[in-house]
C-alpha positions in Angstrom: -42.5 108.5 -50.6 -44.9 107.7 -47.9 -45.7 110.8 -45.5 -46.2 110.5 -41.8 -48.4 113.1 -39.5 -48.1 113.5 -35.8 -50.3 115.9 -34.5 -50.4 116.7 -31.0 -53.7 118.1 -29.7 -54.9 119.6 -26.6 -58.5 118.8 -25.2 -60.4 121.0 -23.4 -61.3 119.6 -19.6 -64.6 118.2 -19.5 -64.5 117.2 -23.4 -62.6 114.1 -23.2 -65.2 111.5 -23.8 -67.2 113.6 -26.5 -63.4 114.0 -28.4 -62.8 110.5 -28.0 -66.3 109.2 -29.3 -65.5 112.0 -32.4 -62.0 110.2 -33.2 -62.8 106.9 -32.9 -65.6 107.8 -35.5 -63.0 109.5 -37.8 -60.6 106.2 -37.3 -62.9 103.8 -38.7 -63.8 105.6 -41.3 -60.3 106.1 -42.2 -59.3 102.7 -42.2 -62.5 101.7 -43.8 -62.2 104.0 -46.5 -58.7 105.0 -47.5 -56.6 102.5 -48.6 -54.0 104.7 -49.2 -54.1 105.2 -45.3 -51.5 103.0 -43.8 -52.4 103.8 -40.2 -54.6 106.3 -38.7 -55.3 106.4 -34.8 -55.3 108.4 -32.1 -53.2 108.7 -28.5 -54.0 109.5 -25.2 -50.7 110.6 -22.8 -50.9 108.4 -19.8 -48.8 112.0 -18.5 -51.9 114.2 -19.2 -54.9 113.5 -19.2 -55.9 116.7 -21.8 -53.1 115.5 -24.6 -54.2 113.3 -27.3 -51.5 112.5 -29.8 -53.0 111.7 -33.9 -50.2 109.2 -35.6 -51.2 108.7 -39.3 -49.2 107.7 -42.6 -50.3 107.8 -46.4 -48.5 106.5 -49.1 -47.6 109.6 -50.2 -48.7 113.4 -50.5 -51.5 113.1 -53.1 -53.1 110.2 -50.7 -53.1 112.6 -47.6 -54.1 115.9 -49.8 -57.4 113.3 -50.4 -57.8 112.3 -47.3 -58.3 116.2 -46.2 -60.7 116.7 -48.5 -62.9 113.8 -47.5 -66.7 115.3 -46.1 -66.1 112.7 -43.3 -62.2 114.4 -42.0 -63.8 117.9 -43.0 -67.0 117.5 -40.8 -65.7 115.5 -37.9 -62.6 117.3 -37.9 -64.8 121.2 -36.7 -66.4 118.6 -34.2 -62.6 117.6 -33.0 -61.8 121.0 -33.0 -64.7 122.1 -30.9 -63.1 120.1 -27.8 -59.7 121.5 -28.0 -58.3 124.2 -26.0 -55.7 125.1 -28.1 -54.4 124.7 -31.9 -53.2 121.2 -33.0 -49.2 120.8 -33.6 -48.8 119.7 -36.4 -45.6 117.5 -37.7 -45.2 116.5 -41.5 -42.4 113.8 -41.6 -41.2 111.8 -44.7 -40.8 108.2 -44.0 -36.8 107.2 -44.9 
């Protein structure tokens, strides 16, 4: 059953461009390298100018549990995390 993520995430003022250069490097590699990945991108809110919204989708859990143990995700994702202001919200949905 596929498994979709929506994770909202707060940026920290001044760190826009830097997170968006760091997610647009983590979404092609993404969709250059998981074909188990049927979307990955990131969101900014036209609302706010600090929220970024992650929308992704894997064919199922074992495909996402790989994708989270990829060295790109696991290296590029401190570098995401380093621009936030606060935690990522996290959403695990099942596709029906």
């Amino acid at each position: 059953m596929p498994l979709s993520i929506i994770a909202t995430l707060s940026v920290a003022k001044g760190k826009n461009a830097e997170f968006e250069n760091v997610a647009a490097q983590l979404t092609a590699l993404v969709n250059e390298n998981e074909a188990k990945c049927n979307f990955y991108y990131f969101n900014k809110s036209r609302e706010d100018a600090q929220t970024y919204i992650a929308m992704e989708q894997y064919v199922d859990q074992e495909a996402f549990d790989l994708h989270c143990k990829t060295d790109y995700f696991r290296s590029l994702g401190k570098e995401l995390a380093a621009c936030m202001s606060a935690p990522p919200k996290i959403q695990l949905l099942d596709t029906i």
